[in-house]
N, C-alpha and C positions, 0 to 999 in steps of 0.2 A: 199393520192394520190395513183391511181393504178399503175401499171407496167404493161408494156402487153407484152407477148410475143408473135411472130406471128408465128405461128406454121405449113406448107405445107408440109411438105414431111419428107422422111423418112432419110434422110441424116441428119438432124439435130440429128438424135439419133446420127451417128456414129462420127460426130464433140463434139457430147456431153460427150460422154463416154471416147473419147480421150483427155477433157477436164478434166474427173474428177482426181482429187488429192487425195492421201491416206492421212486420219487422223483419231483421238479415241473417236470423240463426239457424232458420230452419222451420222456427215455430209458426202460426197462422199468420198465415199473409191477408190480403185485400183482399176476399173474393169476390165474382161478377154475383150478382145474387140472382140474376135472371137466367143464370148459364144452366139451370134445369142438373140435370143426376146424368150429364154424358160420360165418355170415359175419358175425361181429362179433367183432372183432379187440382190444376197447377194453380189453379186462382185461391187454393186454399195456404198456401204459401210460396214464400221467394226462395227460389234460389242461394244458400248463403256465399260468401265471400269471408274473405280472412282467415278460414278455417284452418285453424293448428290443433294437434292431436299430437304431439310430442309422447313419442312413446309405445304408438298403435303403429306396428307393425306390416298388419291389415291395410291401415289408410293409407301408410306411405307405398303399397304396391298400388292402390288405386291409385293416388298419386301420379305415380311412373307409369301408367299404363296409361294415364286418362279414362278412365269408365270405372265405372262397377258391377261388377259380374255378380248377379243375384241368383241362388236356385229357389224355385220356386214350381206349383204344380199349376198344369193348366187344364184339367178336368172336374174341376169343383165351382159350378157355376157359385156366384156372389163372394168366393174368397178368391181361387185362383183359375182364370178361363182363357182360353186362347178360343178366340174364332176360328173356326175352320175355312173359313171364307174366305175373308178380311185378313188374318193372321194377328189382329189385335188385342193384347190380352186386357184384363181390369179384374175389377174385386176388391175387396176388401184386403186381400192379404196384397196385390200385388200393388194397393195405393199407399198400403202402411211399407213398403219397401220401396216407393217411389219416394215419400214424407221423409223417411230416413238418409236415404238418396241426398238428396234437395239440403237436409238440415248438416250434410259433408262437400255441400257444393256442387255436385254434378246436377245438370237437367236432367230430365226424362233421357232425352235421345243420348244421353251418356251410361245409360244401363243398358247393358248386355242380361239378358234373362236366359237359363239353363234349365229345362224341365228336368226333375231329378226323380226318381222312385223313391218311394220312403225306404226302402231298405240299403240305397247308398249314400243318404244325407249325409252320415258322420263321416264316411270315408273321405268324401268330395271337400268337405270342410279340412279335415283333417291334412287330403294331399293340396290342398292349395289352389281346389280348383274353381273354386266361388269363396264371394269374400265375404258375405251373409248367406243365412236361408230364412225364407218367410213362407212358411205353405203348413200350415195348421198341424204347427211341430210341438208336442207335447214336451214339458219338461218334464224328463224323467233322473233318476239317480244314477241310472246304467249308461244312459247320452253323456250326464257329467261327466263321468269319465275322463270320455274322450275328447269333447266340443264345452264351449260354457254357450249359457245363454242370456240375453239379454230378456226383460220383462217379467212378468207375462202382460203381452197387453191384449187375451181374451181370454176367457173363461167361458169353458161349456164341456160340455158331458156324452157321455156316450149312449147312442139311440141307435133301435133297429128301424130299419126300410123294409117293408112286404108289397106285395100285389095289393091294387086297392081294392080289390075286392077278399081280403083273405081276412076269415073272422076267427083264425088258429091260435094264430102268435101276439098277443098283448102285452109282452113284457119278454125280457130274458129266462124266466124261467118257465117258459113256455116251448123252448128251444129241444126239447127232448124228441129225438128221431127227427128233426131239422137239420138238414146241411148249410152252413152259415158261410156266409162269403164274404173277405174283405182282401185287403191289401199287404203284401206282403213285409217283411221288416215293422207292422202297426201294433199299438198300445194295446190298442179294442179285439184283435183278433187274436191275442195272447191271454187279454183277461177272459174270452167266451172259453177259453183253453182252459184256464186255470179255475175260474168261480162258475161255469154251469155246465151242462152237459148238453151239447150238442149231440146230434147222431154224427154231425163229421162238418167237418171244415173244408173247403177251400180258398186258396189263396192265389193271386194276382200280382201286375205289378201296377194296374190301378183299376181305379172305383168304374170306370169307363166300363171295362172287363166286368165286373159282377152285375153289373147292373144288367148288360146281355143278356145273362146266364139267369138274373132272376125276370129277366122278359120272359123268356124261353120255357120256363118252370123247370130250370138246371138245378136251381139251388131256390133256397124257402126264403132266408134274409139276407139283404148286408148289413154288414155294421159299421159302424166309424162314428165319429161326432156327429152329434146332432144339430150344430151348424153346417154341417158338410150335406149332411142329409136331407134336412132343409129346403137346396138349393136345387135338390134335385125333383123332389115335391113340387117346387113351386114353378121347374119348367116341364112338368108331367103331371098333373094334379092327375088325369083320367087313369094312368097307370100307375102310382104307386104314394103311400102315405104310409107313416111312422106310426109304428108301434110301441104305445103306451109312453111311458115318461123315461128321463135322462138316467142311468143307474151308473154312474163315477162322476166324478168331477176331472176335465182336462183344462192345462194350463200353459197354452200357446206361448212362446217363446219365439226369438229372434237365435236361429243358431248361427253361432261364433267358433273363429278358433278358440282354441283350447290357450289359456294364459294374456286376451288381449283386453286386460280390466279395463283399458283406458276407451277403447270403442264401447264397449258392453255401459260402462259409465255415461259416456254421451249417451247413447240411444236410449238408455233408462230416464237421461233428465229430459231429453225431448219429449217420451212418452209422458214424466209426469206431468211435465208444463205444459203442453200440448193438447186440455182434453176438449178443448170444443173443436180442434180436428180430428180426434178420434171418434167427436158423437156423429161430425158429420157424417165422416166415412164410416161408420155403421149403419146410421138411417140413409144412406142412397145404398147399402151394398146387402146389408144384412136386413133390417127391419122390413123389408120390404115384403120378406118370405116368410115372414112369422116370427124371426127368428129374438128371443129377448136376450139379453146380456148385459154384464158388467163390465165399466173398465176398471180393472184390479193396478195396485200399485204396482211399481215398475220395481221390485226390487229383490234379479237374482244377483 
């Protein structure tokens, strides 16, 4: 069964934050309630301590290493962004990977971040080379395989991005003799393949790249989630706005190695227990840009 939370405005951050509780698991800490939507996210919880995971594999390398090595993208302003300035990343995805972080014991300065391309998430999982991925990783049947995942802890669906000035494309099936452009190894640029007819596709190895090509009038849309899309809207209103409504449903995940039930189990019960930090960290990362959503039960 899902949970849905109904997510409008911005006031539910400050109801939420004056809700959270200090304690040492992970879950909401004491936040400052006057520290505003910066990117430091830590006053929504502690640190934990005593953390045993008897079993996880995964944790005992973080363990022996001290850090944890996250992949994660940093071209999706409000999920995953790296300043180009500064070099500081934030979002939504990279604070639900700091939360996780935090609820295994490590601070912040103990995560190592890896920008990875969607098309070599599973491998990097797979060879050992990050110990999680958080970067608006779809759970699919064919990822199972290879990776498990923990959650879903977003829900949202797939939307096009056009010029804002473009009165052509109002949906998917408007895509006929359009060249559509998305990211390589993605959900959304398989299903434009499979369920409509584009006039032709291009692919990249990120959203950065399409977005170019649809300045340029290289290409007619991109596609990807419409959380992802969003974010880009809302740091370009004058050039670019979403066409028409969501047409799938995607269901974000935390990817894992392949057999480590006992991590995937923790980071499920943090997600369930955990949901007035998961409203906050949507209304400072997500709501801001339009964007609505649910937090869905935690249970792959």
């Amino acid at each position: 069964m899902r949970k849905t939370r109904t997510l409008t405005g911005l006031g539910i951050l400050a109801a939420g934050l004056l809700a959270l509780t200090a304690c040492n698991s992970g879950t909401p800490g004491a936040p400052d309630a006057g520290s505003g939507g910066g990117s430091d996210s830590t006053q929504l919880w502690e640190v934990a301590s005593g953390v045993s995971l008897d079993g996880s594999p995964t944790y005992d390398r973080m363990v022996s290493a001290d850090k944890v090595v996250v992949g994660v993208k940093e071209d999706q302003p409000g999920l995953g962004f790296k300043d180009p300035i500064s070099g500081e990343r934030g979002g939504f995805d990279v604070e639900i990977s700091q939360w996780i972080a935090a609820s295994l014991g490590f601070d912040a300065d103990k995560i190592e971040y890896k920008t990875i391309p969607s098309a070599n998430r599973e491998q990097e999982l797979v060879n050992g080379n990050i110990d999680y991925y958080v970067g608006t990783y779809s759970i699919t049947d064919k990822r199972k395989a290879q990776i498990d995942f923990a959650g879903p802890y977003l829900i949202t669906g797939q939307g096009l991005l056009v010029a804002a000035d473009n009165e052509d494309i109002k949906g998917p099936n408007d895509l006929a003799g359009k060249i559509v452009c998305s990211v390589t190894g993605s959900t959304p640029l398989q299903r434009i393949r499979d369920e409509y007819s584009p006039g032709d596709t291009v692919e990249y190895d990120t959203y950065t790249q399409c977005l170019e090509q649809l300045r340029a009038g290289s290409v007619d849309a991109v596609t990807t989630d419409q959380a992802i899309l969003a974010g880009y809207v809302a740091q370009e209103p004058e050039a670019f706005k979403i066409a028409g409504d969501t047409f799938s449903e995607e269901r974000y995940g935390v990817g894992l190695p392949k057999g480590d039930t006992v991590l995937k189990d923790h980071i499920n019960t943090l997600f369930n227990d955990g949901g007035e930090v998961w409203t906050a960290l949507f209304e400072k990362n997500l709501a801001p840009a339009g964007i609505k959503g649910e937090q869905p039960t935690a249970d792959e």
